[in-house]
C-alpha positions, 0 to 999 in steps of 0.5 A: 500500500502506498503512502498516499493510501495509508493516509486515505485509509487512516482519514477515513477510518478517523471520520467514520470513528469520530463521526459525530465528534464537535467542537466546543470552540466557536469560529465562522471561518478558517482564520478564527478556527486555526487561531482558536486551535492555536490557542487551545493547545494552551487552555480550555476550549470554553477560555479560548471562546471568552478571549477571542470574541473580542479578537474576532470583533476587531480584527475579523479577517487575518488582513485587519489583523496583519495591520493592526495597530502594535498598542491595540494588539497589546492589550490583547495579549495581555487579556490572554496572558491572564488565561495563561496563554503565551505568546510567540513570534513566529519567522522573526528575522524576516518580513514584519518581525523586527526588533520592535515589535520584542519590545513591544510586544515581550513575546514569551517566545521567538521562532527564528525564520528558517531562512536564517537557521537553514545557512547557520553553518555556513553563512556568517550574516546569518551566524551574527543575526541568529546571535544577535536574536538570541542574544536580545530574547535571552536579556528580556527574559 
């Protein structure tokens, strides 16, 4: 059996075992789903109803949300990081994670973008931001 196949048959032996499973979490699109799957992986899916409604509100699409205002963002988080949520940056080092947005923000993690790990050994640019990124978290903590 192919790999292709295995998958097929692991899908739909999952869906006939699971058919009537729900959901507790409340969304209307994939953008408010794969937010809520984020943030259940870190508290109960009833929480994670509570501190995305307003989220939702405001920011009803993941365009809204990419030009948000930094300070309005920030009290988001901190509403999360009341239900114990934590915060990452994701692909820091490339497109709009910069510098600035460590301090404002105090993520409680950064994930360096691949583009700078994939050459570490052997490109030093890549070498001295991946130090200077380490470096920086490390001083916040």
């Amino acid at each position: 059996m192919k790999k292709s196949e295995r998958v097929q048959e692991i899908k739909t032996r999952l869906i006939e075992r699971y058919k009537d499973a729900k959901t507790e979490l409340v969304y209307s699109n994939l953008y408010e789903l794969l937010v809520c799957v984020m943030l259940s992986a870190q508290c109960t899916d009833k929480r994670v109803n509570i501190i995305t409604k307003a989220l939702f509100k405001k920011y009803p699409s993941v365009k809204e949300l990419a030009n948000a205002n930094i300070d309005e963002l920030k009290e988001f988080i901190k509403r999360f990081r009341r239900y114990d949520v934590r915060i990452a940056i994701d692909d820091f080092g490339s497109g709009y994670a910069n510098y600035v947005h460590i301090l404002k923000l105090k993520p409680d993690y950064l994930k360096i973008d691949g583009s700078l790990i994939k050459n570490i050994l052997i490109d030093e640019d890549s070498q001295i931001l991946v130090k200077s990124i380490t470096r920086l978290a490390g001083y916040m903590r």
